[in-house]
MARPA-556478 format. One record per residue (C-alpha): residue in one letter; y, x, z. Coordinates in nm, 2 decimals, decimal comma, padded with zeros to 4 digits. Layout:
REM MARPA-556478
+------+--------+--------+--------+
: resn :      v :      u :      w :
+------+--------+--------+--------+
:    A :      Y :      X :      Z :
...
+------+--------+--------+--------+
END
This chain:
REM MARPA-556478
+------+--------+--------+--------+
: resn :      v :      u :      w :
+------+--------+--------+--------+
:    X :  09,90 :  11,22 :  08,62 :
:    X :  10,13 :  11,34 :  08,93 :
:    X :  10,28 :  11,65 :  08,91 :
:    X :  10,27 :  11,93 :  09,15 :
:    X :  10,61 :  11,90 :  09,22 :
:    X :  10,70 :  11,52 :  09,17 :
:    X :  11,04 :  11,43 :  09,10 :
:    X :  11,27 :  11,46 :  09,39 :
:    X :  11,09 :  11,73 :  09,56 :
:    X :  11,33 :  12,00 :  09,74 :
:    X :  11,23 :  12,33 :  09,66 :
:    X :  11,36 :  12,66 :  09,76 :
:    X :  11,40 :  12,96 :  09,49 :
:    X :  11,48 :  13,35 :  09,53 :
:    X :  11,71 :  13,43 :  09,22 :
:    X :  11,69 :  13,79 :  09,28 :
:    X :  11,31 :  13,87 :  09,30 :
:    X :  11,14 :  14,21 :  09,18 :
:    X :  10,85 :  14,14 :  08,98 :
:    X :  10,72 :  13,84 :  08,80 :
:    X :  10,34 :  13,77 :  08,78 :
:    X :  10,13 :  13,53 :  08,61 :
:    X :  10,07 :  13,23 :  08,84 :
:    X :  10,48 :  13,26 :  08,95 :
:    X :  10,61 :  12,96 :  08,95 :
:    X :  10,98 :  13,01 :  08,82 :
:    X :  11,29 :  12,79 :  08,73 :
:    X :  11,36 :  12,89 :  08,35 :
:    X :  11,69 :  12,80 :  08,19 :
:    X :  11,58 :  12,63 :  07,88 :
:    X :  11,81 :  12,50 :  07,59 :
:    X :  12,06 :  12,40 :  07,89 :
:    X :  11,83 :  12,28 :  08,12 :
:    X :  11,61 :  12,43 :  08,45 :
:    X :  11,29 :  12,38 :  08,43 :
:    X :  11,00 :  12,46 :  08,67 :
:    X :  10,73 :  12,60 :  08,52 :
:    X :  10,42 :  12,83 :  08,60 :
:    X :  10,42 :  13,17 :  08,43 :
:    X :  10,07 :  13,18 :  08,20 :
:    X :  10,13 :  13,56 :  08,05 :
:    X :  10,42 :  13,83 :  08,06 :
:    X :  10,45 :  14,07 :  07,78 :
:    X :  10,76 :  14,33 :  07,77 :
:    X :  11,05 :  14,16 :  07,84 :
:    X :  10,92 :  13,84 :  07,75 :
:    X :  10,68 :  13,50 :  07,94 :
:    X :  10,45 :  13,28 :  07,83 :
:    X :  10,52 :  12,96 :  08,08 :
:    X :  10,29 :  12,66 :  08,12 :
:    X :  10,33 :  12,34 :  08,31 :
:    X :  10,02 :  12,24 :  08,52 :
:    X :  09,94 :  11,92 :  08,37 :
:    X :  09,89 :  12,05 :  07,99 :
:    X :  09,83 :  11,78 :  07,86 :
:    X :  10,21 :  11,59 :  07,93 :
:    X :  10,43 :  11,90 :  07,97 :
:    X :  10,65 :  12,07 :  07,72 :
:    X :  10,59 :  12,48 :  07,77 :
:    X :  10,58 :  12,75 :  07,55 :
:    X :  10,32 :  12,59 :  07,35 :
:    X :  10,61 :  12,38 :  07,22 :
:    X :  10,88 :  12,65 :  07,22 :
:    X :  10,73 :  12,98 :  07,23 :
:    X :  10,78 :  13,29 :  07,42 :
:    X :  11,10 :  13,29 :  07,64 :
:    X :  11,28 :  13,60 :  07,76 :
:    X :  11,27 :  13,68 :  08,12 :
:    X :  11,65 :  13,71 :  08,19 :
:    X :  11,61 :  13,33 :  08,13 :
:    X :  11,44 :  13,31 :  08,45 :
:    X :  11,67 :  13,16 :  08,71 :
:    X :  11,49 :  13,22 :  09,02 :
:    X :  11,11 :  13,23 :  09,17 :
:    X :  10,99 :  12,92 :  09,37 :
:    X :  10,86 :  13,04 :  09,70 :
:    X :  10,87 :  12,71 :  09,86 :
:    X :  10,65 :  12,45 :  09,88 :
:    X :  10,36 :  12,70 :  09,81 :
:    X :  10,22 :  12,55 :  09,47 :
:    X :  09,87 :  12,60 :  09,35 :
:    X :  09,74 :  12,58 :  09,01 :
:    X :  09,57 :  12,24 :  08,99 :
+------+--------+--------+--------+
END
């Protein structure tokens, strides 16, 4: 399945943003590597991230809850829609 954001795509990020929502999609510093991935569910300092395809992404599912200071920035462009 093609992703929403293929490989190669240039996207632009805010890293200082106010608030995070669920449906964000955010750059996440994971294990010592950005990913891009769509915020499912915040609670306290914490976020539940999901990739869109579900079926072939590794997310929280895999690695749990991550803590929001591991957000790197908030993708504001291409405008992305939950597929």
């Amino acid at each position: 399945m093609i992703p929403v954001l293929p490989p190669g795509t240039l996207v632009f990020g805010i890293r200082y943003y106010r608030k995070l929502k669920p449906g964000h999609v955010v750059v996440v510093n994971h294990e010592g590597k950005e990913k891009i991935k769509r915020i499912e569910k915040i609670k306290d300092s914490q976020i539940f991230i999901l990739g869109d395809h579900p079926e072939t992404s590794t997310d929280s599912r895999q690695f749990g809850w991550l803590e929001k200071n591991q957000v790197t920035a908030r993708i504001f462009w291409p405008r992305t829609k939950k597929v």
